[in-house]
N, C-alpha and C positions, 0 to 999 in steps of 0.2 A: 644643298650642302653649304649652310650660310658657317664660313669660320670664322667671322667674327664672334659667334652666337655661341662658341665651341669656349667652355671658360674652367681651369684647374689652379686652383689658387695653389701656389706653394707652402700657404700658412695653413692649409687644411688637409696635408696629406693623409692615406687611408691605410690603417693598419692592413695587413695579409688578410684576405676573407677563410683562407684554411689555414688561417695560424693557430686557432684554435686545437683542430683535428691535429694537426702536426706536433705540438707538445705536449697534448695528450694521448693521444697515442690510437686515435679512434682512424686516422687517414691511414690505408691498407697500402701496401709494396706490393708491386711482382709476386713475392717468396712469401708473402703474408695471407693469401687465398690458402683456403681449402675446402675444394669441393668432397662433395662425402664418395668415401673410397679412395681418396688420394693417394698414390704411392710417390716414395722416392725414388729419384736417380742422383747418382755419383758419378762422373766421370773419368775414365782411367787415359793418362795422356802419354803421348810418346815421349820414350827416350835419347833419340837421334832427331836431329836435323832433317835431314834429308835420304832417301831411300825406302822401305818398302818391307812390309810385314810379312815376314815368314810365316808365323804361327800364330793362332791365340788359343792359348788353354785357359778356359774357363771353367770346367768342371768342378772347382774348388769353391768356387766362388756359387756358382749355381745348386752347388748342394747345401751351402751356407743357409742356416735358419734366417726365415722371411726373404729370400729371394725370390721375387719373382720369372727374370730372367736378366741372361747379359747380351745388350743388344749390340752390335761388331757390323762390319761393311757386308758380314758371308750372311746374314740372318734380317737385315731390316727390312720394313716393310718396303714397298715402287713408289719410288717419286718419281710420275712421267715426266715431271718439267725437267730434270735432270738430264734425260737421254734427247732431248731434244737440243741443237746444235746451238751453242751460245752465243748471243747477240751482244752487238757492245751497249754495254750500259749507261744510263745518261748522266751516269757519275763518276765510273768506273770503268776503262777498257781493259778489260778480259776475261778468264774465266773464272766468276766466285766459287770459295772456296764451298766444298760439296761435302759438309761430313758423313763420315762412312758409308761414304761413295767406290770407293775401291782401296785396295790396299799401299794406294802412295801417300809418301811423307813428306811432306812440302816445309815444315818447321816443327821445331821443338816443343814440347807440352801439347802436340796435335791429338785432339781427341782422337782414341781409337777403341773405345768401349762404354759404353753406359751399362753400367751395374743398376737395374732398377728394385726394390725390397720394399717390405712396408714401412720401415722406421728411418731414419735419414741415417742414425748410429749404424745399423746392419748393411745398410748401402756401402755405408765408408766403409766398413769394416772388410766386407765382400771385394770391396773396390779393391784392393790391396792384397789379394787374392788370385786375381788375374796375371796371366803370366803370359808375356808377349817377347817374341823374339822377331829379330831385323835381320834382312839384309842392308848391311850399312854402307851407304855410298858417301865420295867425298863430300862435302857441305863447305859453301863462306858465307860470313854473317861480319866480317871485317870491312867495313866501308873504306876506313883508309887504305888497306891492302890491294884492293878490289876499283877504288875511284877509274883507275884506266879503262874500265870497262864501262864505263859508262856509257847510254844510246839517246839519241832522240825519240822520244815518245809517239807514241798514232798522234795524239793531239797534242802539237805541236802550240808550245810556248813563247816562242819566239816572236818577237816586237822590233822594229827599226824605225827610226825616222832621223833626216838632217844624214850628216857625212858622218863613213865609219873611222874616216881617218881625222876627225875634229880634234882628238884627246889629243894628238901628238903635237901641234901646234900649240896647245892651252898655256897660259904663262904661268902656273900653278897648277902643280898635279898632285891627284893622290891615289896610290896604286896597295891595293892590302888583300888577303884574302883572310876572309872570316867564318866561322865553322859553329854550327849549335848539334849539339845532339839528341840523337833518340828521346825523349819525352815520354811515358807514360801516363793515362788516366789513370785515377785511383780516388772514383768518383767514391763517397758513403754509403752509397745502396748499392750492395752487390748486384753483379747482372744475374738475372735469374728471369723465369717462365715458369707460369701454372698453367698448364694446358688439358682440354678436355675436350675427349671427341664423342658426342653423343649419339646416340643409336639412329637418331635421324638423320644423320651425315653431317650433322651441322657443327662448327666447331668454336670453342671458348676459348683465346689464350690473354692470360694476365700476365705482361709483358713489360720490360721496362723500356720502353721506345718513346724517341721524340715524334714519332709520328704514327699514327697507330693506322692511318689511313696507307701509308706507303708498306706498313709489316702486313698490311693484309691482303695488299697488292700483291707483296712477293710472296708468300703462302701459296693464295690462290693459283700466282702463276706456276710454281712449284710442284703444287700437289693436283691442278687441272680443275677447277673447281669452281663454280662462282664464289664473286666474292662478299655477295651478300648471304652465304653461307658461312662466313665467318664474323666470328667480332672478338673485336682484340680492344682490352682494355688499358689505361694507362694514365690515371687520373693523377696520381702520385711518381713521382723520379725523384729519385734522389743524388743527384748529380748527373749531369749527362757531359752538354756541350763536345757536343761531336761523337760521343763515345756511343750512342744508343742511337745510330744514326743507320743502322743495321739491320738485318735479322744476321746475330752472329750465333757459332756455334752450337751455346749452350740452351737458345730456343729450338732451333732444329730436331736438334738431337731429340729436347722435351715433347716436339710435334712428334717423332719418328715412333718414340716410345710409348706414346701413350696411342696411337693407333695401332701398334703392336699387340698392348697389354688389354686397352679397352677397359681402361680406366684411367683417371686422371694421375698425368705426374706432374712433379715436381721436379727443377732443375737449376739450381746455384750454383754459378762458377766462383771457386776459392780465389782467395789475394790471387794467385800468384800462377794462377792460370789465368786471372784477368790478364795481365801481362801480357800474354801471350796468343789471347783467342780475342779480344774485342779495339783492337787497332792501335794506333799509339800516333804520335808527333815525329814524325819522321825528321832524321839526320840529314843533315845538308852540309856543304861545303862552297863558298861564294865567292869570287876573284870580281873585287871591285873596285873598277877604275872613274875617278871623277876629275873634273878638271876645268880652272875658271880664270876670269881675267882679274887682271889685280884687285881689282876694284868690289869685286865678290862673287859678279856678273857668273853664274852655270854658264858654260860651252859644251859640255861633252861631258855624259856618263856610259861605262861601259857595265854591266852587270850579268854577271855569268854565275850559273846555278848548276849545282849536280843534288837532286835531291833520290833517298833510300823508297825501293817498291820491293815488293814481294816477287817471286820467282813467275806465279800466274795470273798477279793483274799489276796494272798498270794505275798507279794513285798517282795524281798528280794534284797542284794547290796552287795558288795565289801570289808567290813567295816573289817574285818581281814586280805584281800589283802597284805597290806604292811607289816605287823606283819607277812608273811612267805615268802618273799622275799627279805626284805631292807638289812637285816644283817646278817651274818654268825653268826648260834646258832645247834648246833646238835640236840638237844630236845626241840621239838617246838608242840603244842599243840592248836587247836583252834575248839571252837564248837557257836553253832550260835542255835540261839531261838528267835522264834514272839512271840508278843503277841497282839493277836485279841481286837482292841478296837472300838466302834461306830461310828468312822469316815469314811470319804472318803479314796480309796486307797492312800500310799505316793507315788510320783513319784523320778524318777531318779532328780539329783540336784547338781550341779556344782562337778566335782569329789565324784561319789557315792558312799559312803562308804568308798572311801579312806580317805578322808575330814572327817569325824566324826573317822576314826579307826585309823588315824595318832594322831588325839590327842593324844587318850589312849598312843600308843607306844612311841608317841616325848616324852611326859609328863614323862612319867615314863623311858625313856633313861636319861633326864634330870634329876632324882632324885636319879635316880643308881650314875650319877657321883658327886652328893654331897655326897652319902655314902662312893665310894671310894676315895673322894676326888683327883678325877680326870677331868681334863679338858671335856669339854661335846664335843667338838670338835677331841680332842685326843680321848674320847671315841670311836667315831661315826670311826673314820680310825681305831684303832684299830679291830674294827669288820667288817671291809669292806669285803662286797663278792665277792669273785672272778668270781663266778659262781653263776647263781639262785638257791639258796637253795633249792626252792620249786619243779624246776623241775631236775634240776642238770645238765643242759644245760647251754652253754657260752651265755655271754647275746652279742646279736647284737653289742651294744655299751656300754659302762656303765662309763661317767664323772662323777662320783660323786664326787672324790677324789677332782679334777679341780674348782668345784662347790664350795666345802666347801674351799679349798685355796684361790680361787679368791674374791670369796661376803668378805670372814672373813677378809682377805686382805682391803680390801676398806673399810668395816665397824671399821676396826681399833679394831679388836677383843682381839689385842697381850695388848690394853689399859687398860681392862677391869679388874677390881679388881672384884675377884670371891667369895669374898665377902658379904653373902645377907645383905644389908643396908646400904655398907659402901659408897654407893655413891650418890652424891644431886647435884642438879644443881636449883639455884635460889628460895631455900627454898622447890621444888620436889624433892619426893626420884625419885632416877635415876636407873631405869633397861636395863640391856642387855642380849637378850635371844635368842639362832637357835634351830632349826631342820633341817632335812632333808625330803625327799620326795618321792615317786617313783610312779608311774603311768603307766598302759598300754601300748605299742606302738604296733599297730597291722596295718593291711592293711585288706579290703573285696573287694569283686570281685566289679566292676563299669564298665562302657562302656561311650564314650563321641564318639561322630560325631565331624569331621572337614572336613568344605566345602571354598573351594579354590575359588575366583571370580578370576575375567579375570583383573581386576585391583591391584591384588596380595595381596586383604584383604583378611585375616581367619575368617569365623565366627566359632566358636565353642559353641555344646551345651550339656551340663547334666541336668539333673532334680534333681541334687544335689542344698539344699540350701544354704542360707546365712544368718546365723542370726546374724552377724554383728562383727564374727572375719577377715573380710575381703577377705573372701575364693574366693570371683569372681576376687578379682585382682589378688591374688596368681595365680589361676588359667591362666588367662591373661598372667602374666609373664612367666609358664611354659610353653604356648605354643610359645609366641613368640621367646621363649628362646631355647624351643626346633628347631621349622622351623628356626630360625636363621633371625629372622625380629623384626624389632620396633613395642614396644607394642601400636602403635598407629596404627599399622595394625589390630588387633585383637579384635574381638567383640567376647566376653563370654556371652553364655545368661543360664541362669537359673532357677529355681525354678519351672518348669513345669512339670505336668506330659505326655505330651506327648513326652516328650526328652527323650534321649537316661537312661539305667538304673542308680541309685546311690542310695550308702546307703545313712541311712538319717542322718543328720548333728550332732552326738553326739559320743560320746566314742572316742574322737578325733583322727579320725582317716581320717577324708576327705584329709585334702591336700596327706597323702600315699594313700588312695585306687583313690579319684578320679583323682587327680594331677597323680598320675599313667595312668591311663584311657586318659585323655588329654597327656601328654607325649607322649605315643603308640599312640593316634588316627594321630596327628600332622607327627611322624615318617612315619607312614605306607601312609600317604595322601606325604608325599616327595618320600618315595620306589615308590609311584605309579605314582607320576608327571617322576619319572626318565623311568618308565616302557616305559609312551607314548611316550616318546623323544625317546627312545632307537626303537619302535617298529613302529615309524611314518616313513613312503616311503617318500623317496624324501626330508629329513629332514635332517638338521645339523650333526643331533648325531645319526642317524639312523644305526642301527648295535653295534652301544659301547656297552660296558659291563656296566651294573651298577652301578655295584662297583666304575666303574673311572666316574662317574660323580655326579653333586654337583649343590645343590640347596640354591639360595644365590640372594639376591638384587632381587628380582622379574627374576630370569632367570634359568634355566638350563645349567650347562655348564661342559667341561669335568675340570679336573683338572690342563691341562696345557694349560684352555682358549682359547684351537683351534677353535670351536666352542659351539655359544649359542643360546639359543633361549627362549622369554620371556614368559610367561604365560599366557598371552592374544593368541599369536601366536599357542601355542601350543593346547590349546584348542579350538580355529576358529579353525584349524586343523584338528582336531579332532568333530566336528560339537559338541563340549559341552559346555554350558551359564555356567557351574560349575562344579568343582571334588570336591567328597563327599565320603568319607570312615568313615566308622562307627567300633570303635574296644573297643573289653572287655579285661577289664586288671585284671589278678587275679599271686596273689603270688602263686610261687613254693609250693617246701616244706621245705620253711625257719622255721617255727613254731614248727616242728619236729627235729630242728636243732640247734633253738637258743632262744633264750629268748628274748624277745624287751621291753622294758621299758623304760621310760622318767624322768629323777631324776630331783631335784630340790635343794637347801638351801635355808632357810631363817634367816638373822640376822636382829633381831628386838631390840629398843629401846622405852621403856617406859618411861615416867614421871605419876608418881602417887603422889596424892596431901595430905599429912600426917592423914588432919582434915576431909574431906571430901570422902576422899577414891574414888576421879575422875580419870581415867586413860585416858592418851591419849598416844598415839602412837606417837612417836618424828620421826623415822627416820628408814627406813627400807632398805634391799640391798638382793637382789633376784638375785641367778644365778641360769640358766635352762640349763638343757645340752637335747636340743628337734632334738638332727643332726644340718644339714645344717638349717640356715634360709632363707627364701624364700626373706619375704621381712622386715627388721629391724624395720621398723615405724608399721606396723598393730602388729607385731609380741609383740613389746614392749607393745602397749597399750594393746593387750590380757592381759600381764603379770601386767599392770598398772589393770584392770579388777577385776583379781581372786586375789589382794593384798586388794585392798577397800574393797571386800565381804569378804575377809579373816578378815578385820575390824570388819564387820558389825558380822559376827558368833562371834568371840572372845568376842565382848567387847557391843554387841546389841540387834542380833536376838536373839526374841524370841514369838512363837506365844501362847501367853495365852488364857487357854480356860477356861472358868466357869461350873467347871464337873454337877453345879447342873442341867442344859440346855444341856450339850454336845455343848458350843456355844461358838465363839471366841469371846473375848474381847475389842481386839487393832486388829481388822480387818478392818484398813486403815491405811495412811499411815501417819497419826501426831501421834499414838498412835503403833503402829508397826517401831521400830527405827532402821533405816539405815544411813548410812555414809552419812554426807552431806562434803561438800567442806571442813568445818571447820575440820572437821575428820580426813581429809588424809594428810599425811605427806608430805617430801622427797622421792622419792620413786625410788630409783638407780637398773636399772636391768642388772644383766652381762649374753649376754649368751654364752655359750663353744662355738657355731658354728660350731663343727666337725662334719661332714659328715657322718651319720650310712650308712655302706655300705652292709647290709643285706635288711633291709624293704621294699626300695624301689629305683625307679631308680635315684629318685632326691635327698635323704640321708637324706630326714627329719624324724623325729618324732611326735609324739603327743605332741602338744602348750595347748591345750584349759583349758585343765583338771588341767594340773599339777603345774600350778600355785599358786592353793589355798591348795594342796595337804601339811599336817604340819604345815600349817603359825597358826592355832589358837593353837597350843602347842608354838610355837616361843614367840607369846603374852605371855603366860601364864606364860612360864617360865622367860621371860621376866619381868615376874608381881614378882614372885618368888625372882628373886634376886635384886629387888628394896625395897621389903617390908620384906623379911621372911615367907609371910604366902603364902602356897600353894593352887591355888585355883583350884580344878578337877571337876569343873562344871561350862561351858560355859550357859552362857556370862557371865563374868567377871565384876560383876557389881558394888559399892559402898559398895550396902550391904554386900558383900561377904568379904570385906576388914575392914571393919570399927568395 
């Protein structure tokens, strides 16, 4: 693995290899198969919160033209994994939700029917038809009502180091609690499954899943089954990040019914049951205490978390993460509390935990240095760490310092009158506001095949996905980058699970664990083309040592080009139509060694409107220190990505619920506000580009995550020094200013 050999010019980036299919319309969704005999399902969802199904009269529905049947908890087919006693999960401690499983109601919009028909119209129509009555029990879905109830989790959050009494001594304190709310996904491609159980036991589902090797895991374990009885496809997503991180509802149910029917269904969940059945950004509420000597010097942060879980499992996330590794602090202190309310489980959600637990520490970095009346920039180097605080390990890589030079540099930060209010542009007060960021960078074990043709194309495959940061071209580039040929040799395929292993596409870590996997697979498929050259009778290179020969332009050749021979030849040779080596890539014991993490800055500019209290976001400048980048254009819009959503939390999201129902509100998407074009600013990204030379062989980092990672404290504080009034509860709306 020679990296210096490893080379991605930033002036030559690579368009999408399926940007093609994607605009015209050839790359297939989930909802977009159809096996012949297809039928549809519609699901009919509760109307209580919490308690338990009296009745379902279906008869209406069931005599409705093109029904097939209406599948309920009293009629499905056995799922043995079901009745077997549940173990805790390596993601999740407790019991997953089990649709029409029995007649409880654990939250609102809870499947409790699939109407399945031949046409999707007669489905819905029939859907609507169904008539279910409840026994209704009380329900809370009120975080703030409900906070006192708060528990300490099975797995336990909780962090200490240094004295817990350090804050009260500190000669500079800052004591604030801060609050983000509930979040919803509302990815572009509806969650949906096509699933098909064929006569030979063996099963098809075309699935929106970031991992297609983990949905076939839990199938199999579900239904009792091997798991090379199933393949589950998913070559195309259209939006995930965290959200398809699942087998949620609306696949189950499609599994349930179409081994019922014995035919293939179909199953699309609506706007506005997304809401409600595939996870969400859970609500938090943060008492954060920090505290320093005059001079800037951290002494003591105290960070305390209550984050929102569902009634029967247990989600937990990241949300104090950065608060015990961003910054050198000696006495540092953090505990973490659920509290169980009557909704569906929250799911993982663009930067988990970091994203909600960066605000609290950005926010409150930024108000230390109004106290000390010190630069929030000079703060933030002031307390730079040398080393992970957390585990006291050198970190892999660590720009942060470069990060904060460079963005402040372009953003023209040295302009900035520190100020709150003194500055207006065109009758708007005028804000300017950073943070910083830190995020994960990790590698997991993957495996990728690469197969050689006799015309000197590569195909190479994982069953890693792509949910639309570009990971198949990335992938594309390191192989052709590694074999030492034009990426128009190489065909990346995808998204299956009968391909070789890969995690699945979240905790950004694909392009190190799988881009590793294709790196080695490409390498060992050249060691092994040199193998046959060297071991073929009667051949050019027959007898050389390995070592002196080179693989290059479709040929084998030694290094001083006495002899070559092409790869067509070599293999006729050899009586083989193709070479094909299959190899798993997993990290040393780098982890034991070093620290890996992915930092960020953000400088942000606000205008906010005196009389109305409207904010917009004028102009933002984002540097990412993620290693090496692969390819500059996917890379960029990743970071174009987690800056709009960083919009959309700061100054939008938010999902309101009517606790008297347990029911959402603004569960679509004219009444649920997201960043539209008007929204987004200027949006200039610098990144370090330096090579981590611990993670992995190609020296990248984690991109996906750490983009959004502090950008809604950036806002805020950003809000802060335009207006004077500090707002610690996202989204940052009118009324909060006015």
């Amino acid at each position: 693995m020679d990296k210096n050999k490893l080379h991605y010019d930033p002036d030559k980036t690579v368009s999408r290899i399926e940007g093609k299919a994607k605009v015209t319309g050839t790359a297939r969704y989930a909802a977009e198969y159809k096996p012949e005999g297809t039928l549809y399902g519609v699901l009919v969802t509760s109307t209580i919160s919490k308690g338990s199904i009296k009745d379902i009269d279906s008869k209406k529905a069931e005599s409705s033209p093109g029904v097939v049947t209406v599948l309920t908890h009293l009629n499905r087919p056995d799922v043995p994994g079901w009745n077997k006693e549940q173990k805790a999960q390596s993601r999740v401690e407790g019991q997953e939700f089990r649709v029409f499983f029995d007649n409880r109601i654990y939250y609102n919009h809870q499947p409790v029917a699939l109407v399945i028909a031949d046409t999707l119209e007669r489905a819905g129509f029939a859907a609507g038809l169904v008539n279910v009555t409840y026994h209704k029990e009380p329900h809370q879905t009120d975080f703030t009502a409900n906070r006192d109830k708060a528990y300490k989790p099975k797995r336990t959050e909780d962090y200490s180091r240094g004295s817990d009494l350090a804050f009260q001594s500190a000669a500079v304190q800052i004591k604030a609690e801060y609050t983000t709310p509930l979040q919803v996904h509302n990815p572009m491609e509806m969650h949906a499954a096509t699933v098909e159980w064929k006569a030979s036991g063996k099963l098809t589902d075309y699935n929106k899943t970031q991992a297609v090797k983990m949905a076939r895991k839990e199938i199999a374990t579900a239904f009792d089954i091997q798991e090379d009885a199933i393949e589950v496809h998913a070559p195309f997503v259209g939006g995930a990040f965290g959200s398809s991180s699942r087998v949620w509802p609306q696949e189950m149910a499609a599994l349930l019914g179409a081994r019922k029917v014995g035919r293939p269904v179909k199953v699309m969940a609506k706007r506005d049951q997304v809401f409600n059945m595939v996870g969400y950004r859970p609500a938090s509420v943060q008492q954060f205490s920090i505290g320093a000597e005059k001079n800037g010097t951290l002494t003591a942060i105290r960070h305390e978390v209550i984050g929102s879980t569902s009634a029967y499992e247990e989600f937990t996330e990241r949300i104090t993460d950065p608060t015990r590794s961003l910054y050198a602090c000696p006495n540092l202190h953090t505990t973490y509390k659920l509290l169980a309310l009557d909704m569906s489980t929250p799911c993982w959600t663009r930067g988990p935990g970091e994203t909600s637990g960066s605000f609290a520490l950005e926010c409150a970095m930024d108000e230390l240095s109004y106290a000390l009346k010190m630069d929030p920039v000079e703060l933030r180097l002031k307390n730079f760490a040398e080393k992970d605080p957390e585990s006291g390990l050198d970190w892999s890589s660590n720009y942060l310092k470069a990060c904060l030079q460079k963005a402040g540099e372009s953003f023209g930060w040295g302009k900035r009158n520190p100020v709150p209010g003194s500055m207006t542009s065109d009758g708007w007060q005028l804000g300017m506001g950073m943070s910083s960021g830190i995020y994960k960078s990790d590698r997991s074990p993957a495996t990728a095949s690469a197969t050689l043709r006799p015309d000197g194309s590569l195909v190479v495959q994982s069953s890693v996905a792509d949910v639309g940061p570009g990971s198949a071209t990335v992938m594309t580039q390191i192989a052709a980058d590694a074999f030492g040929t034009r990426i128009s040799k190489v065909e990346f395929q995808w998204g299956n699970s009968m391909f070789p292993t890969a995690p699945g596409q979240f905790g950004s870590h694909t392009t190190a664990s799988v881009g590793s996997a294709v790196h080695d697979a490409v390498k060992a498929l050249q060691k092994r083309l040199k193998e046959l050259a060297a071991n073929t009778e009667n051949a050019p290179l027959y007898g050389r040592n390995t070592d002196d020969l080179v693989v290059e332009n479709g040929m084998v050749t030694d290094k001083e080009k006495q002899g070559k021979w092409s790869f067509s030849e070599l293999l006729s040779q050899n009586k083989l139509s193709e070479l094909k080596v299959t190899t798993e890539s997993r990290s040393g014991n780098e982890k034991e060694q070093f620290s890996g993490k992915s930092f960020c800055a953000h400088f942000v500019e606000v205008l906010v409107h005196p009389l109305t209290g409207t904010v917009k976001v004028s102009r933002v400048v984002t540097a990412i220190d993620a290693g090496r980048i692969i390819n500059h254009k996917t890379a960029t819009s990743q970071v174009y990505g987690s800056v709009i959503w960083g919009i959309g939390v700061s100054l939008l999201e938010e999902g309101i619920v009517d606790h008297r129902f347990g029911r959402y509100v603004n569960n679509d998407l004219a009444s649920y506000h997201l960043p539209v074009n008007a929204d987004v600013p200027s949006i200039e990204v610098i990144f370090i580009d330096k090579p981590d030379p611990v993670i992995n062989p190609m020296g990248t980092k984690g991109l996906g995550e750490i983009g959004i990672v502090g950008f809604s404290a950036a806002v805020a504080n950003a809000v802060y020094h335009a207006t004077g009034k500090r707002v610690r509860s996202l989204p940052i709306t009118a009324d909060k200013l006015i």
